[in-house]
C-alpha positions as CSV (number, residue, x, y, z in Angstrom):
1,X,37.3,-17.3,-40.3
2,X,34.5,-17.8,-38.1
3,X,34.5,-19.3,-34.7
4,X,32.3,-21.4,-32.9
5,X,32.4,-23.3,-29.7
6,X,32.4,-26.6,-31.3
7,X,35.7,-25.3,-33.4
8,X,37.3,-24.2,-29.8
9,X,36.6,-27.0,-27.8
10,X,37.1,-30.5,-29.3
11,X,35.3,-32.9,-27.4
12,X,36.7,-36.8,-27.2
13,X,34.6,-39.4,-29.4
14,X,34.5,-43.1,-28.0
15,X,37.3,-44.5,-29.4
16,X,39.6,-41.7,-27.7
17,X,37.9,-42.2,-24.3
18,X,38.1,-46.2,-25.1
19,X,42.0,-45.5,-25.3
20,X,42.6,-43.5,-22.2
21,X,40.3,-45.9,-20.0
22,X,43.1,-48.8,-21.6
23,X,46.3,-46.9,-20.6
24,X,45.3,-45.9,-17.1
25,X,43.8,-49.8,-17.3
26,X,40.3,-49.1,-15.5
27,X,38.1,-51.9,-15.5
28,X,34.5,-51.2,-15.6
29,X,33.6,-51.2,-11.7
30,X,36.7,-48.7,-11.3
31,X,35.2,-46.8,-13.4
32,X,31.5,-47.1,-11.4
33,X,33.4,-46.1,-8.3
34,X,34.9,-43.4,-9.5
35,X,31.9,-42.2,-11.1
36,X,30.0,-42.2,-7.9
37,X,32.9,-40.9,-5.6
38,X,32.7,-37.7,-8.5
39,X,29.1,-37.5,-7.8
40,X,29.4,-37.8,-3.8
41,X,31.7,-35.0,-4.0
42,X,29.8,-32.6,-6.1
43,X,26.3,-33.7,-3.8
44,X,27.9,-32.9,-0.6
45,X,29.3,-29.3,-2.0
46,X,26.6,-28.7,-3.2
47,X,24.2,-28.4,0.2
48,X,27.1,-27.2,2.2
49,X,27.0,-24.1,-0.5
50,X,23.4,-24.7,-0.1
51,X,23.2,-24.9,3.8
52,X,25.9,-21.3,3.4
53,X,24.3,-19.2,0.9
54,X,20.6,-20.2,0.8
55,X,19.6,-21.4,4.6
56,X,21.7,-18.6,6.7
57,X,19.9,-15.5,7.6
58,X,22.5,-13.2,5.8
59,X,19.7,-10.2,5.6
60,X,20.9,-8.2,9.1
61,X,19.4,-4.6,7.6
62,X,17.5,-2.7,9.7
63,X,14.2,-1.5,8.2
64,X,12.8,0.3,11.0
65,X,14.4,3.4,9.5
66,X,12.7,3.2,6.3
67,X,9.2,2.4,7.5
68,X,9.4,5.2,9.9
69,X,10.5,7.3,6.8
70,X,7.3,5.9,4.8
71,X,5.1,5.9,7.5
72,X,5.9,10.1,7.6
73,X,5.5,10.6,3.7
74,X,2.3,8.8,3.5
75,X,1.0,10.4,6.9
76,X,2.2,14.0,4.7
77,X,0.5,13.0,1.6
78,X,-2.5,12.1,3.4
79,X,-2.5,15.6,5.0
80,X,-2.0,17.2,1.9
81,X,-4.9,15.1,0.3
82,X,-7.3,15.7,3.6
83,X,-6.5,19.6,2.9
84,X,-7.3,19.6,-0.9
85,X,-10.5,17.6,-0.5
86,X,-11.3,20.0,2.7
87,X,-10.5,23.1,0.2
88,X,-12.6,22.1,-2.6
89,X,-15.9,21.3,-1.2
90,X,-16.4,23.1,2.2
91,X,-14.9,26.8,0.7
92,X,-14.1,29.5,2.7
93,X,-17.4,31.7,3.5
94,X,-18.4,34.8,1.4
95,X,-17.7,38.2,2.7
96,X,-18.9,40.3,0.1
97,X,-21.9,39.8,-1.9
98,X,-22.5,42.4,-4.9
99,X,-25.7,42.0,-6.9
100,X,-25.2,42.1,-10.5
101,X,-28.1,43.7,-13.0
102,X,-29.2,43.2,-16.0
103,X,-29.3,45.9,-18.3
104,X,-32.1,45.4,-21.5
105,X,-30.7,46.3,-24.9
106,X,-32.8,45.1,-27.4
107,X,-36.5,43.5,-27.4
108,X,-35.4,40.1,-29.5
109,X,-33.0,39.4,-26.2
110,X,-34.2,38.0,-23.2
111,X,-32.5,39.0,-19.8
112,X,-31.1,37.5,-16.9
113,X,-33.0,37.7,-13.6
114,X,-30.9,39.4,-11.0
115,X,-28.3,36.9,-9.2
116,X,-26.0,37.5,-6.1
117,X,-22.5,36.6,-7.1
118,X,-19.6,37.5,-4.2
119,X,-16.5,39.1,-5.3
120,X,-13.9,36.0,-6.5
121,X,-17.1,33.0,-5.7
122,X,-17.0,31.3,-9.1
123,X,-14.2,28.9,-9.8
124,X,-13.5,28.3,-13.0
125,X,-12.4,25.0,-12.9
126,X,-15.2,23.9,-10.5
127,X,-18.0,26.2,-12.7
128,X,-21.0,24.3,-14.1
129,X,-23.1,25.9,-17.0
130,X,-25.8,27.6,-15.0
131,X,-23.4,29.3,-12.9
132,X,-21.1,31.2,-15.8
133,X,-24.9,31.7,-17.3
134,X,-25.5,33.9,-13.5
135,X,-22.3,36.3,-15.2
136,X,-22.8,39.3,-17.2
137,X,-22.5,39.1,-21.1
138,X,-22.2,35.1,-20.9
139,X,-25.5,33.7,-22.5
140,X,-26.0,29.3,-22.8
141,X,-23.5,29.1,-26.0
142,X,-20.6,30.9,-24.4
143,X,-20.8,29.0,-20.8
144,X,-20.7,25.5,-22.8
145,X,-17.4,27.1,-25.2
146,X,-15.9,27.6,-22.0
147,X,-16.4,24.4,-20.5
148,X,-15.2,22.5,-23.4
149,X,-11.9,24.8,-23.9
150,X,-11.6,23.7,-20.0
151,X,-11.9,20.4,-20.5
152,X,-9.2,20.6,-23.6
153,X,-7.0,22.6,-21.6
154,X,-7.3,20.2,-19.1
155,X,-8.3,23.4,-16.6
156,X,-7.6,26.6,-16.4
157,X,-4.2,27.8,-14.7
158,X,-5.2,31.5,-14.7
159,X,-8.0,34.3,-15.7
160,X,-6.8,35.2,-18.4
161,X,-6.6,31.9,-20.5
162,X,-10.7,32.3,-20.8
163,X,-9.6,35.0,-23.6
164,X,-9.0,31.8,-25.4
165,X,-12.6,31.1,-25.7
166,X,-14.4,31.9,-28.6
167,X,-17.1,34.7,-27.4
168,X,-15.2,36.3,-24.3
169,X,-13.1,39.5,-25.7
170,X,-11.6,41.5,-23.2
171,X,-14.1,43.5,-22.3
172,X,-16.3,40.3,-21.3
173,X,-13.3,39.4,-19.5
174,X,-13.2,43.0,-17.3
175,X,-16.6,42.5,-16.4
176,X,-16.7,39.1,-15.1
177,X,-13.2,39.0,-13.8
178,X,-14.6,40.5,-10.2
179,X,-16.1,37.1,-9.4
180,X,-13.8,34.5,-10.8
181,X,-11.2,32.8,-8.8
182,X,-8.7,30.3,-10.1
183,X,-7.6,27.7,-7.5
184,X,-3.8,26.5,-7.6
């Protein structure tokens, strides 16, 4: 058996609500009256719940506390932000500066002209082309496979992950691993 709210609640057609206004023997302005004596009733409770609930300041919480609280985290983030943006383009100075040469193997090859790399100057998250060209053993086709394995990594997190790259074996990686840096 299913129930529904018209099967639990019988409501009273006319001729029931005809009987009951007979028996109590309400004439029709009785009936006005006590119609708008209901609605009088319900109108005033209504704004004094109003006047209770909706126009009294009920909100007595202090937020001093919490703005103080996110006026430090924001002033800390901001810090933090300052410092990265401080870090990644005014970096520390030099202190070494090694001068890497070219050896010639073959004729067909040309070589690099002599560039001064420091020890631990080329980031390789920050690393354009020309500069991983500047490295030994990394030629035009290798420095774009390693910026495109950066860019599907989403950045390198350590040295070692350019061993991933298609054209840098571990002896590449011993060689060039004097001037790289990784930033955390």
């Amino acid at each position: 058996m299913v129930l529904s709210y018209s099967s639990m609640i019988k409501l009273p057609d006319k001729r029931t609500l005809y009987l009951f206004y007979e028996r109590i023997s309400l004439g029709k302005k009785e009936r006005l009256a006590i119609l708008v004596l209901c609605s009088l009733i319900i109108g005033v409770e209504t704004v004094r719940l109003a006047k209770l609930y909706v126009f009294t300041n009920r909100d007595t919480y202090d937020y001093a506390e919490l703005n103080a609280l996110i006026d430090k985290r924001t002033l800390q983030m901001q810090q933090s932000y300052d410092s990265l943006i401080t870090a990644r383009y005014n970096p520390a100075p030099i202190a070494e500066v090694v001068e890497v040469k070219v050896e010639k193997k073959s004729t067909k090859k040309t070589t690099k002209p002599k560039v001064s790399l420091g020890l631990n100057s080329l980031d390789i998250n920050l690393a354009d082309a020309k500069e991983w060209e500047a490295l030994p053993r990394i030629g035009p086709k290798t420095a774009q496979a390693i910026i495109d394995k950066r860019i599907e990594l989403g950045g390198f997190t350590a040295i070692e992950e350019l061993l991933k790259v298609k054209g840098i074996g571990p002896k590449t990686l011993e060689q060039i691993k004097p001037y790289l840096k990784a930033l955390e």
